[in-house]
Z-matrix of the N, CA and C atoms (Angstrom, degrees):
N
C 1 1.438
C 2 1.527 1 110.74
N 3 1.391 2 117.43 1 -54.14
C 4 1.500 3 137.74 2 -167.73
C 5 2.062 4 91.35 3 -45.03
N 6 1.312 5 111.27 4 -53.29
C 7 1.396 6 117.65 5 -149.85
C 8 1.572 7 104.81 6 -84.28
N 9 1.454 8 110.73 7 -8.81
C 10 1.299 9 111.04 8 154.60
C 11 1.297 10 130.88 9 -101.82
N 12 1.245 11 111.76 10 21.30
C 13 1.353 12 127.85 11 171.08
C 14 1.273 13 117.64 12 86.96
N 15 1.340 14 106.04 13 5.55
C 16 1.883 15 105.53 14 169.17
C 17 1.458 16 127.65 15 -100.43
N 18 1.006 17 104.66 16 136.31
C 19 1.796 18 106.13 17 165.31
C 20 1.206 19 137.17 18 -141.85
N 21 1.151 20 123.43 19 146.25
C 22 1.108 21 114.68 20 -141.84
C 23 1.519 22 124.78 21 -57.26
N 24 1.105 23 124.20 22 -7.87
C 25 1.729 24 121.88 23 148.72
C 26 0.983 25 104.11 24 -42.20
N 27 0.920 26 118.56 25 -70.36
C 28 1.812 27 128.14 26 -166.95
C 29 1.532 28 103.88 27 -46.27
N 30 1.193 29 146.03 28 -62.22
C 31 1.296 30 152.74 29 -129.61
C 32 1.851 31 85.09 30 -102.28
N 33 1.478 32 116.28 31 -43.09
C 34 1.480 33 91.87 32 -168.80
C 35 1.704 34 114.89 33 -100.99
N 36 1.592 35 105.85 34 22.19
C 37 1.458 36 110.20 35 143.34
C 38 1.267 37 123.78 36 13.55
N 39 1.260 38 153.46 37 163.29
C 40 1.287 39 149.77 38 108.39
C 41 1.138 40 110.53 39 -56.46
N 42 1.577 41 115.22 40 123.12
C 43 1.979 42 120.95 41 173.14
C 44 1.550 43 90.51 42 -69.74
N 45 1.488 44 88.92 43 149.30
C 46 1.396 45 106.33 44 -174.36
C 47 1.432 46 104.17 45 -107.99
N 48 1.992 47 111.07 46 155.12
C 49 0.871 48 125.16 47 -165.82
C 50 2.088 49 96.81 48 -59.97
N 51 1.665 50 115.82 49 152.56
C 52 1.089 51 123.11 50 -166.51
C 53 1.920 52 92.97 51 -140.62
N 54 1.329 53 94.36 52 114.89
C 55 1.539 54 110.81 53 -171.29
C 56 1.810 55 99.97 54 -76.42
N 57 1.042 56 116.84 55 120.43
C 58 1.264 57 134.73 56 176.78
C 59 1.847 58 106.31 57 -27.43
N 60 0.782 59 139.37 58 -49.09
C 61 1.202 60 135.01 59 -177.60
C 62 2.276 61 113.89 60 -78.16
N 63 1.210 62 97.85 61 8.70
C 64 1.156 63 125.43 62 -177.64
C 65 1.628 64 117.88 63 -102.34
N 66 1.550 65 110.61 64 -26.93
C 67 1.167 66 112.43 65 -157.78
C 68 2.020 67 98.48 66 -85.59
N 69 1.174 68 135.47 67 -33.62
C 70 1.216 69 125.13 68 163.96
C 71 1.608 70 114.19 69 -34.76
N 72 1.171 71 114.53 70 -52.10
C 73 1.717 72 116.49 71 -166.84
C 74 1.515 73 90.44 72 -80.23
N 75 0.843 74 126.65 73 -40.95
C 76 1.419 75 122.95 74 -167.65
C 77 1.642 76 112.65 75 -65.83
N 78 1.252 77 103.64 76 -26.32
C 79 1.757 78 106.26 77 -177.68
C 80 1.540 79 93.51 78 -92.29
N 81 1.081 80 138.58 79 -45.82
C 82 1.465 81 151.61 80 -155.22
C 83 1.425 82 97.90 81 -69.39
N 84 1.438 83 132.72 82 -34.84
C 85 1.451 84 150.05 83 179.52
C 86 1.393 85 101.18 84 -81.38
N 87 1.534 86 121.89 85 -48.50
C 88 1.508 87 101.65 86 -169.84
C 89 1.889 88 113.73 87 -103.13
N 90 1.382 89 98.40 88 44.50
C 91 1.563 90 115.01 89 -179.40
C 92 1.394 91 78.59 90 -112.27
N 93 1.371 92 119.22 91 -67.63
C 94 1.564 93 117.62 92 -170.25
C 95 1.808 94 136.00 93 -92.96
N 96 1.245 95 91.72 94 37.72
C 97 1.495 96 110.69 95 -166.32
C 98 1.627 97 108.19 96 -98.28
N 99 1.437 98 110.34 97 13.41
C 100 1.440 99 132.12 98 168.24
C 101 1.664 100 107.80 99 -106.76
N 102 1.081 101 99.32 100 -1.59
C 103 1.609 102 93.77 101 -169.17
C 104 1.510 103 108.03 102 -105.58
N 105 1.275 104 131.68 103 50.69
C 106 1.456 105 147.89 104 -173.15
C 107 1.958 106 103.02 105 -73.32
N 108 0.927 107 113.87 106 133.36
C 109 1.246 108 123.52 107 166.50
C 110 1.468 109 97.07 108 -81.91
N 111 1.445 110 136.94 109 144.46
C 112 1.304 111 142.99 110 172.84
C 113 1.503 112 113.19 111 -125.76
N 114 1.284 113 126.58 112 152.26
C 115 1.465 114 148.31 113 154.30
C 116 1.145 115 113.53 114 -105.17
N 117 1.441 116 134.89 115 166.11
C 118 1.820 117 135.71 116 88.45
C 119 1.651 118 101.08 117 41.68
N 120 1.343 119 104.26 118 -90.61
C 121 1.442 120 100.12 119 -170.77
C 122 1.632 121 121.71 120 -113.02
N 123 1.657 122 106.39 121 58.12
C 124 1.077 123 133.02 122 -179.72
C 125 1.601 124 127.98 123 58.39
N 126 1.486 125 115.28 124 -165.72
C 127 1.600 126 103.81 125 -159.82
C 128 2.065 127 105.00 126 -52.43
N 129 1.216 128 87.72 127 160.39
C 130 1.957 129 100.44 128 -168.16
C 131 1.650 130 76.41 129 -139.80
N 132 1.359 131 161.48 130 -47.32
C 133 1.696 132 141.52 131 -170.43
C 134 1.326 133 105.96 132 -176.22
N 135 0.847 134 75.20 133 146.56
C 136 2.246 135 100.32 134 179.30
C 137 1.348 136 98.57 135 -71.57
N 138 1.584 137 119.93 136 113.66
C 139 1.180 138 130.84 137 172.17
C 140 1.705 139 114.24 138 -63.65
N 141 1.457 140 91.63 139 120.47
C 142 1.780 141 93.85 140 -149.98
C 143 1.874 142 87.87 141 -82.92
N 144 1.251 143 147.27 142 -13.13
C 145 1.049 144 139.33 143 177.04
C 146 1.501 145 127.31 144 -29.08
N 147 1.371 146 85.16 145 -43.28
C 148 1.830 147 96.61 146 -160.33
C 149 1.690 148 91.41 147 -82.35
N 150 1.544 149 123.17 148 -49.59
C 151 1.145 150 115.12 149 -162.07
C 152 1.721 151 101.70 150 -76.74
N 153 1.017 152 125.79 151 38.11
C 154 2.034 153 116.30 152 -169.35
C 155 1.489 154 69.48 153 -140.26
N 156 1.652 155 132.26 154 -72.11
C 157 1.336 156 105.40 155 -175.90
C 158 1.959 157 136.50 156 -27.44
N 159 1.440 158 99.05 157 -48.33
C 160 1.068 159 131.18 158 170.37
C 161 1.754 160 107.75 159 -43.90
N 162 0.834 161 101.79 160 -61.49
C 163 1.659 162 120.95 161 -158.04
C 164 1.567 163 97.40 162 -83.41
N 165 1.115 164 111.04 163 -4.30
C 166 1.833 165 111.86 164 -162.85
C 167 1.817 166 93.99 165 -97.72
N 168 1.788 167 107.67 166 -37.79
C 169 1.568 168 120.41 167 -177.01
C 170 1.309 169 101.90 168 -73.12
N 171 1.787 170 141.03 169 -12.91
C 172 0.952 171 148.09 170 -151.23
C 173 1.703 172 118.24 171 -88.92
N 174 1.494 173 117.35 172 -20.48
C 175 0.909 174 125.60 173 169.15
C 176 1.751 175 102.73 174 84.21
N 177 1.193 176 135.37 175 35.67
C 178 1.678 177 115.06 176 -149.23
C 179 1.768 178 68.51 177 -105.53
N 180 1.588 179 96.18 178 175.01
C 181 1.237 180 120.95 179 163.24
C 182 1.361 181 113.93 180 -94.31
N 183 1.673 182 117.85 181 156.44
C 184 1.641 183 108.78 182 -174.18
C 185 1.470 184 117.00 183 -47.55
N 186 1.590 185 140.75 184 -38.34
C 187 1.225 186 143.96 185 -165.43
C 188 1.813 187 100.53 186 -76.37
N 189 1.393 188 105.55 187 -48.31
C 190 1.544 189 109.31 188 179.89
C 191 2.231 190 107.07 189 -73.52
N 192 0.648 191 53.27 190 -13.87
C 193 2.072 192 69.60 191 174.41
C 194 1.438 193 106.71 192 -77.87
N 195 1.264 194 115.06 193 -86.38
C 196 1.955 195 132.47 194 145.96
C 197 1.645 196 103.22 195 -17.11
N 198 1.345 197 133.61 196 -50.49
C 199 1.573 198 113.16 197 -179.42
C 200 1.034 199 111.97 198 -90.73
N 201 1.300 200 137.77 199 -34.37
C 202 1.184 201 129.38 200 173.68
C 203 1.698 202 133.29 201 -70.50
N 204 1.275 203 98.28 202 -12.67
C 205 1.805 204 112.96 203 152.46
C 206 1.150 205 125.02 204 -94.66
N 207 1.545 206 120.13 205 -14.91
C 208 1.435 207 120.73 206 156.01
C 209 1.632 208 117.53 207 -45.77
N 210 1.790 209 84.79 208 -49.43
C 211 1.870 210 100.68 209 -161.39
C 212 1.691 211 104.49 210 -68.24
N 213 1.260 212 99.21 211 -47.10
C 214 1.706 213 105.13 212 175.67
C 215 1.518 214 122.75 213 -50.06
N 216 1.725 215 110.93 214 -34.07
C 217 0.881 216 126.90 215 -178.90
C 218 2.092 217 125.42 216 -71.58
N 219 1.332 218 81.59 217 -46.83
C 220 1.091 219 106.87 218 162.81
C 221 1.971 220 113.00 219 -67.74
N 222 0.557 221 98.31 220 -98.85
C 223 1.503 222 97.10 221 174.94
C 224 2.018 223 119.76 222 -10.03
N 225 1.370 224 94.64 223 -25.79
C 226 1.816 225 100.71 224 -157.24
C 227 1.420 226 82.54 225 -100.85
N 228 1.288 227 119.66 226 -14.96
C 229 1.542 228 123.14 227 176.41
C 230 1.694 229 118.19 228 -82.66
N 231 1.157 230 83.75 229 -34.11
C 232 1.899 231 97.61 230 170.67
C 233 1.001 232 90.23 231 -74.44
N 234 1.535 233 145.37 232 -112.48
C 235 1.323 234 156.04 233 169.27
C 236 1.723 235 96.45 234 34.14
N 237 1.459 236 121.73 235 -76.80
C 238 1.111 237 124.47 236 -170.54
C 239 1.317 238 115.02 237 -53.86
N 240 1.749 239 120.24 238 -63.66
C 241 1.332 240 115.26 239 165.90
C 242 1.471 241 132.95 240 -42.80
N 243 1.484 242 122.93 241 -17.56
C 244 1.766 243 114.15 242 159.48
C 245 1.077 244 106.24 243 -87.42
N 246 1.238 245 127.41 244 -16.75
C 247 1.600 246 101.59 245 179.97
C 248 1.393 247 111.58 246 -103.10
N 249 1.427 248 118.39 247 2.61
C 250 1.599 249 115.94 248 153.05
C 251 1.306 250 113.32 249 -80.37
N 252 1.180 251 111.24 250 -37.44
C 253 1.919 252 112.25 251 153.68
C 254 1.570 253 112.70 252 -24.32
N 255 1.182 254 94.02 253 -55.88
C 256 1.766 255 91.11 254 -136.06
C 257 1.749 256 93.17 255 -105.61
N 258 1.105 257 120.82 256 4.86
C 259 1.303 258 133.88 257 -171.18
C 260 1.514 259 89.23 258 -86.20
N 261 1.880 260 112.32 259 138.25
C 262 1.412 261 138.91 260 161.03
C 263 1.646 262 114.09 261 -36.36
């Protein structure tokens, strides 16, 4: 955990409130939130494979397709920046 920049402050957080129109990306992220690309000096991006497979069985339309890889995208981008935060 430590070497990816988390500790356990960090991890036992309070989850934060998640606005209903949020909760698709939010489940869709923590199906694939094992799927970290890694280095040397730990995860570098969320291997978008698994979550486009995912999203392909999903039935969305192109615009709902387009936001919901924004959000994933976005999100796996945050993800990285706290734990370059919080990383030694």
């Amino acid at each position: 955990m430590a070497r990816w920049g988390l500790t356990p402050e960090l991890v036992a957080r309070p989850f934060p409130e998640i606005w209903e129109e949020n909760w698709p990306a939010l489940r869709l992220y923590m199906r694939c939130n094992d799927q970290w690309r890694c280095g040397m000096g730990g995860p570098y991006a969320l291997d978008m494979t698994v979550p486009l497979a995912l999203m392909a069985r999903m039935g969305l339309s192109d615009d709902d397709f387009d936001e919901l890889y924004d959000d994933i995208t976005t999100m796996a981008r945050t993800a990285l920046e706290v734990m370059a935060e919080n990383r030694d």
